[in-house]
ROMIGU-549315 format. One record per residue (C-alpha): z, y, x; residue in one letter. Coordinates in pm, whole numbers, plus 50000, padded with zeros to 5 digits. Example, Ala and Ser with C-alpha at 12.3 -4.5 7.8 and 13.67 -1.06 7.14 Angstrom:
BEGIN
507804955051230a507144989451367s
//
This chain:
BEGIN
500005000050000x499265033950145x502515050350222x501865090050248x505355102150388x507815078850318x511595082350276x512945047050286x515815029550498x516045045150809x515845086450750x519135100850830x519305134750742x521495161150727x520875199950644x524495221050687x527335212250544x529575216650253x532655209450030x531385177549852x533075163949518x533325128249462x529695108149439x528155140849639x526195115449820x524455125350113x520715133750091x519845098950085x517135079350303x515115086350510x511675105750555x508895088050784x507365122450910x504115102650984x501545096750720x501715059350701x498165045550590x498975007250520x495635004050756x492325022450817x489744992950869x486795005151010x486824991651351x484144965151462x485794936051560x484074911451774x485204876151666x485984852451991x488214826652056x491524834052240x494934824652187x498014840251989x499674849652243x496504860152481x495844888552201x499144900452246x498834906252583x495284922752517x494594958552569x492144979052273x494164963051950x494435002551889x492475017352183x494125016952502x497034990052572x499595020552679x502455017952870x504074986152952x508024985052908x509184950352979x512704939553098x512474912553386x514844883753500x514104847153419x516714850153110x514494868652893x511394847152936x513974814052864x516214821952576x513994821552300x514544785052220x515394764351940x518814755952038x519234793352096x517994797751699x520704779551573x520194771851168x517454756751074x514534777250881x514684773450457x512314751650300x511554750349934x508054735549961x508434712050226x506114732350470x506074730150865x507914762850920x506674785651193x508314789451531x506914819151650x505604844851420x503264875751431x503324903751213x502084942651215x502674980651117x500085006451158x498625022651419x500325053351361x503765041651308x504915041251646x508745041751729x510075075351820x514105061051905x515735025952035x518955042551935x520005031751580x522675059351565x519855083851694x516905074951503x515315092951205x512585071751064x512545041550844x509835029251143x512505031351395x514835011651194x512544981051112x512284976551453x515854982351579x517294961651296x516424933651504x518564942151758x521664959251630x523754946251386x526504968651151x529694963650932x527434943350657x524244929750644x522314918550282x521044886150121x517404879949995x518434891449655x519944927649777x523514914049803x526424924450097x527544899850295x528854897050590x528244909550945x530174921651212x532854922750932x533634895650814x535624905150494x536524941650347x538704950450067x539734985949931x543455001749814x544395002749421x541935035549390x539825031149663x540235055749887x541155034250152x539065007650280x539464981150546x537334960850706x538234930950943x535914916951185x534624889651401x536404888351735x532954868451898x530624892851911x528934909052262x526994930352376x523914917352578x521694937652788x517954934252793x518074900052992x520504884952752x523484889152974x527084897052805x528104931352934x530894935752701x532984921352368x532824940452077x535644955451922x536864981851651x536915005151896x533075004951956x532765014851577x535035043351677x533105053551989x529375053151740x530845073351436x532575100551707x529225097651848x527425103451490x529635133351438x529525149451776x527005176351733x526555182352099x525735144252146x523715133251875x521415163651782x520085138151484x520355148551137x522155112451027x525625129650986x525905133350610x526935101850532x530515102150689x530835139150665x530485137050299x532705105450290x535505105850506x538565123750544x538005151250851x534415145750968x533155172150861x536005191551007x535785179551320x531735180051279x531895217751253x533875218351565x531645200951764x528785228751674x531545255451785x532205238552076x528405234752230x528155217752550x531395212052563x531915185952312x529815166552525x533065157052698x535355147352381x535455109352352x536885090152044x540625097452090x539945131952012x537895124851702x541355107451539x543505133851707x541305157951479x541955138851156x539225117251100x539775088650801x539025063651037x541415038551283x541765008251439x544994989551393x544324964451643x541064950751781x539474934651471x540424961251146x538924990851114x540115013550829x538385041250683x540175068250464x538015087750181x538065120150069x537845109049728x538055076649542x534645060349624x534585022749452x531715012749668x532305024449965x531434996350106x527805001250006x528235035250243x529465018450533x526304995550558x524815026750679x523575028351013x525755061451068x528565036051109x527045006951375x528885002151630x527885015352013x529605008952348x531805037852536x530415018352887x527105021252820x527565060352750x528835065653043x526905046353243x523715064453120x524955096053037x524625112352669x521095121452749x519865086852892x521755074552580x520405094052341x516825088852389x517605044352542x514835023952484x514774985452490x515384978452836x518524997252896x519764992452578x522574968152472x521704948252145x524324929951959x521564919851683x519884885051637x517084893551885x516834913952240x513054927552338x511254902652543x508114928052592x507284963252462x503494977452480x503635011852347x501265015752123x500184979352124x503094952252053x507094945452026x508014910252098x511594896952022x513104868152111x516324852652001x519624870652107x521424840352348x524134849552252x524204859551878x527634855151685x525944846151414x523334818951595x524574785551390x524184800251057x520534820451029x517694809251175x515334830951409x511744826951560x511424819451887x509154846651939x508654874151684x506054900451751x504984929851562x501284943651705x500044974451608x496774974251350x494545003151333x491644987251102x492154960050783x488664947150918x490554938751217x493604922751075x491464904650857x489774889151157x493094882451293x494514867951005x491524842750978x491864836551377x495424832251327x496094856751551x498664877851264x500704855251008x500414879350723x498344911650639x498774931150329x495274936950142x493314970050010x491124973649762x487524964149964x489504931050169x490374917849770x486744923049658x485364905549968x487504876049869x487374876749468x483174881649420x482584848949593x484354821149393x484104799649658x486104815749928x488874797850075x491324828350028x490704831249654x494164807349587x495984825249881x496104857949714x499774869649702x501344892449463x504714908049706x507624923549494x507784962349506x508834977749814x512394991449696x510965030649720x509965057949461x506945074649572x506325110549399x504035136749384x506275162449500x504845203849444x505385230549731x506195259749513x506075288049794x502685275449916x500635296150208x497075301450297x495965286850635x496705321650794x499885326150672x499445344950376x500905333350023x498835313849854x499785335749501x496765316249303x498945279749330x502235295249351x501655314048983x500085282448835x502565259448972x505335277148875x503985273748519x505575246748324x502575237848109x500455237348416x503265210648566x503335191048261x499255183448278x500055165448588x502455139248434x501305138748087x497675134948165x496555127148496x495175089648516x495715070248768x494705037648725x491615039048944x494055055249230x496485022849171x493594999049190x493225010949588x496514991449650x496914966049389x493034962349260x493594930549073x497254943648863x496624983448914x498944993748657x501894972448800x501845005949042x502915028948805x506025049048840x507075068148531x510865077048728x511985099248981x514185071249065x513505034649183x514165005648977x516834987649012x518685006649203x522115004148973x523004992648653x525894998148400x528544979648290x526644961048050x523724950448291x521414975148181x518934988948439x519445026448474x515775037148466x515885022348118x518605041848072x515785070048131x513185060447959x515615060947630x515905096847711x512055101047743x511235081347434x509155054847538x512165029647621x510335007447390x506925008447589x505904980147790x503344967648067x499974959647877x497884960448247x495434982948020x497265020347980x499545040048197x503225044547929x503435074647999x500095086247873x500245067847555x501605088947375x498345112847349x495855087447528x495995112147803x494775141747581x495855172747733x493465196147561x496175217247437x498385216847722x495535229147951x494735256247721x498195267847683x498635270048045x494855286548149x495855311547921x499235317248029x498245320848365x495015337848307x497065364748203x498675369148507x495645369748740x495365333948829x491805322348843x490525288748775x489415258748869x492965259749028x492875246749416x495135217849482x495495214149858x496235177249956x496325166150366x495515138150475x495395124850838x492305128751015x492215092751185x492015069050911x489025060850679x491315046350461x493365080150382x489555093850295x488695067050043x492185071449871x492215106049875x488105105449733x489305084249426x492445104749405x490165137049401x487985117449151x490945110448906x491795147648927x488765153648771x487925128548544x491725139148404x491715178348443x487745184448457x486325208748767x487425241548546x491065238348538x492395216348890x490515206649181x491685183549451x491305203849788x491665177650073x491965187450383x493105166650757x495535171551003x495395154851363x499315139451403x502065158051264x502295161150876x505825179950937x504465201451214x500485212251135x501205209150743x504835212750605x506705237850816x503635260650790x504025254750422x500145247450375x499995220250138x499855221449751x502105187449719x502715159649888x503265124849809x506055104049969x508895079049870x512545076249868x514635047249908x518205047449870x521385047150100x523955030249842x523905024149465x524045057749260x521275079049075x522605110649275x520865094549604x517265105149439x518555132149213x520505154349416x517675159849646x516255184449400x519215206149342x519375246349418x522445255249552x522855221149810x522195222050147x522155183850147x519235188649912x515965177150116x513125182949891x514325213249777x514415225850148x511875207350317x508855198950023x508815218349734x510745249549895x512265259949568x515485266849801x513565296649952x511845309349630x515395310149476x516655339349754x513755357349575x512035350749310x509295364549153x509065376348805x506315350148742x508875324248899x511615329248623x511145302248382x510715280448717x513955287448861x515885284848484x514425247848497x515725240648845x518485258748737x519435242148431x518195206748568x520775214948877x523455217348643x522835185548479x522975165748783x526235185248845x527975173648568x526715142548576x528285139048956x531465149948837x531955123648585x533855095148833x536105072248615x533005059248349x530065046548516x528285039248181x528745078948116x528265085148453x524835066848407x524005083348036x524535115948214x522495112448513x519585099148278x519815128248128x519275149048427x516365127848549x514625132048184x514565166048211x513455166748578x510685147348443x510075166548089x509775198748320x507915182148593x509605196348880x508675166049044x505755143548897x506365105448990x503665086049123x503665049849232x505265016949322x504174999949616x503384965549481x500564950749698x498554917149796x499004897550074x497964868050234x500814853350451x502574824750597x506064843050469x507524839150166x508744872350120x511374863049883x512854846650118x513654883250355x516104903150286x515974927149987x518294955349983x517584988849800x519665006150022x520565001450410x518254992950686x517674962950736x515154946550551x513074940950806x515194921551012x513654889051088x516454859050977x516424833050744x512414836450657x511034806250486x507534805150699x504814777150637x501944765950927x499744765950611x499584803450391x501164802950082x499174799249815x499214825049464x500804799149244x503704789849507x504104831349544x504074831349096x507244804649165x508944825549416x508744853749250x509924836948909x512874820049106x513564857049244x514454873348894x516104844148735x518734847748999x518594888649010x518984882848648x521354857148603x
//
């Protein structure tokens, strides 16, 4: 699925501070500030024969093979072993499982941080996953269990929470050599790390700050200090009053602010792994800061055998891994870099990648000839557990700085906003990703499904959707819900709004500027069909797509400038609460991303325009919502019934306009239901316990897996 700018597990952000109430979650998860493109495809691939691991080694997978980062000693060549895997694979079809497996990202998805504690993309942290492990870890249904702790339980009104832990678990370097045992006090040493400002310079602080007793207290000293609370160390964290100690060497207690019932949910946040005081100080803060894998120490189920930037990771299994008897690991796991789906195709069929997800053209290769092979290996995967939205930059600028007062008047129009969710189509846009079950794509919410659920087991988007009125609409595979209602007829909606804004001097077709990156094919076909719903929905007199390219940096060339129209991006979720997605959108939050850093609503608030009034009321009003929805703590079901409230109107107003699920085809050797599933947290790429199979899984196996999945979700 193409994945503009995604927010999902592993985007730790944090903009100021302030005086949170109970359930003022932190801004949630995680931005990917690269344009993700699930793969270009329009290399020319030369088919020859050569061996797994021989690709792997090869230069020109994306160009040039880049710099070589290996860590040598015999160790790291011999521990990827069997015996070293521990647990055997799980087998529900009686398959050969896989012993070494190769998978992908894109070609533009390239790490930017080792350090887990450090990092700020949801790219960094499906690598590093693998490496590091936390507190808690999650099941293949989205359940805690166990990590590095080993059991947790809170006080009488949860304030207090304490977690004990596993008194075998090391730290190995890059050759698999112990350097040191793990104890409480390394969880003290990350989270004084997390919170030093003069160390960490990251943006992952929110979490704690907005959790636990003192850190943001002693956050805001660290920022007064400057370079001199490089030198504090952990001691002086709890001298400060931080909620957090360590009894002896195996409990670690945290303290809340408020009651927080699932606080446990927050502490499977990478803002609270673990890191060792020796390693600081044997690179320094600044070696530290920016470690990569071979002077790292990993504690996770793998270590790095080999790193080719821009080319491949390889992990192989951890030696010594606490947990090695009870999940089992790949020998070798290795994650190349794919710039074309005409390549990974060719891969796939060499066997030179173990899965590939599929666009629109590799499904309609395989589905016009009846005869091909792949036709019964076409697999359906679950949604990826992110929202992706259409989000509006209401303080837009020309490309020479200038406002851009045309878009700014007619977005700030709410009959103008409500064309967008009440009648643009886009079923043809969906079929790019998911061309055989398009409409499985669409996302009427701001936030994902199944994220929480009240006390009676009712799923809070539905929750929403009561609120909206069409709770009692369901998937037909035919017509988007949400344009049901009027079959998409928006004849009066457009002519209230040209109007409206005709009035004030804006002149039409409207010019809706949409960036794409410049490098990939595959952004210009989505973004051609996209421009072609625009105007099969709007026609050319009212909204025109605008696409334009940048070369590398969306944030940089695009969003800081301020020069796109909207952007669309997902969110994921750090713990289990509507206010992850909601309070994003907020005025008066500096914890509020979107409203900073998309739709700048935060700066058009310091001074509006008089065409911006009704805009700001809605943000206003919708702001106050959410409020009161936060502050109700003791009722979840009311908590919930508020929220959806908040979200309806969001939507009603079309602040933001929802846009897609990414629910893609595959053709794999993984049974994805087998990998961890957690809609919050960062871990689910983390490479344990996969059911694999030497022959792909076929679409009828995938229809079981999947219908195993949600009678044990739903039971």
């Amino acid at each position: 699925m193409l994945e503009y700018e995604r927010c999902g597990p592993g985007r730790f952000v944090r903009f100021g501070t302030r005086s949170a109430p109970f359930f003022a979650f932190r801004i949630g998860k995680k931005e990917n500030n690269i344009s993700e493109e699930r793969i270009s495809m329009n290399i020319d691939f030369e088919s020859r024969n050569i061996t797994r691991r021989s690709f792997l080694k090869g230069a020109g997978v994306v160009g040039a093979a880049g710099l070589l980062s290996a860590c040598g000693g015999s160790k790291s060549n011999n521990s990827g072993s069997t015996a070293a895997s521990g647990a055997q694979a799980p087998n529900s079809t009686g398959a050969t499982p896989l012993k070494e497996y190769i998978s992908w990202e894109s070609a533009n998805r390239e790490i930017e941080s080792w350090n887990l504690l450090y990092s700020q993309t949801l790219t960094d942290a499906n690598v590093v996953t693998n490496l590091w492990d936390g507190l808690m870890s999650f099941d293949c249904y989205g359940k805690l269990v166990p990590a590095i702790a080993t059991s947790w339980e809170a006080n009488e009104d949860s304030t207090v929470w304490t977690f004990h832990l596993r008194d075998d678990v090391d730290w190995v370097d890059c050759n698999g050599e112990v350097k040191e045992h793990i104890t409480a006090t390394d969880f003290l040493v990350g989270l004084e790390w997390v919170l030093n400002a003069s160390k960490n310079e990251a943006n992952n602080t929110s979490m704690p700050t907005l959790y636990i007793v003192g850190a943001e207290e002693y956050y805001e000293k660290t920022k007064d200090m400057g370079a001199a609370a490089a030198d504090l160390r952990y001691q002086d964290m709890l001298d400060a009053g931080v909620g957090i100690e360590a009894p002896d060497d195996y409990t670690l207690v945290f303290t809340c602010k408020d009651p927080c019932p699932y606080f446990d949910t927050v502490a499977s946040y990478t803002s609270f792994y673990p890191a060792s005081q020796a390693l600081i100080d044997e690179l320094g803060i600044e070696t530290f800061r920016g470690c990569d894998n071979t002077n790292m120490w990993y504690c996770g189920p793998y270590i790095v055998e080999e790193y080719i930037q821009g080319n491949t990771k390889s992990y192989i299994p951890n030696p010594h891994y606490y947990n090695a008897a009870n999940v089992s690991r790949f020998e070798r796991m290795t994650v190349t870099m794919i710039s074309d789906q005409a390549i990974a195709f060719q891969l796939y069929q060499n066997r030179e990648l173990d899965e590939m997800d599929l666009n629109e053209s590799t499904i309609t290769t395989i589905t016009s000839d009846p005869n091909n092979e792949y036709n019964s290996q076409l697999c359906e995967k679950r949604a990826r557990p992110t929202a992706y939205a259409m989000h509006f930059n209401y303080q837009k600028n020309n490309a020479d700085g200038t406002p851009d007062v045309n878009w700014n008047k007619a977005i700030a129009n709410t009959a103008f906003r409500q064309c967008f969710y009440r009648g643009l189509n886009l079923k043809a846009w969906f079929s790019r990703y998911n061309k055989i079950n398009p409409l499985k794509c669409e996302n009427d919410y701001y936030t994902m499904k199944g994220l929480c659920y009240n006390t009676q087991g009712v799923e809070y988007t539905t929750l929403v959707a009561k609120e909206m009125g069409f709770d009692a609409e369901k998937y037909d595979g035919e017509t988007m819900i949400r344009l049901r209602a009027n079959g998409g007829d928006i004849s009066a909606l457009k002519k209230q709004a040209m109007e409206e804004l005709s009035a004030i001097g804006v002149t039409f077709p409207v010019k809706a500027t949409y960036f794409i990156i410049a490098s990939s094919t595959s952004a210009l076909d989505n973004a051609t069909i996209l421009k072609q719903c625009f105007s099969d929905s709007f026609g050319d007199d009212f909204i025109k797509l605008d696409v334009q390219t940048y070369v590398s940096s969306l944030t940089q060339e695009v969003r800081t400038p301020q020069l796109q129209s909207f952007v669309i991006n997902g969110w994921s979720a750090d713990f289990g609460d509507p206010i992850n997605f909601l309070g994003q959108e907020t005025l008066h939050d500096d914890n509020a991303f979107y409203s900073h850093y998309y739709s700048n609503i935060a700066r058009v608030a310091e001074a509006p325009a008089d065409y911006q009034k009704d805009l700001m009321d809605a943000f206003e009003q919708y702001t106050d919502l959410v409020n009161a929805a936060n502050a109700i703590v003791n009722d979840t079901d009311a908590r919930y019934e508020a929220f959806a409230k908040a979200e309806a109107y969001l939507l009603e107003n079309v602040l933001v306009s929802p846009a897609y699920y990414d629910i893609t085809w595959s053709l794999t050797h993984a049974n994805e239901y087998s990998k961890i599933y957690a809609m919050y947290g960062g871990c689910n790429y983390k490479a344990v316990n996969w059911e694999t199979s030497e022959e792909a899984y076929t679409t009828v196996q995938y229809e079981q897996f999947a219908k195993a999945f949600n009678a044990a979700i739903q039971g």
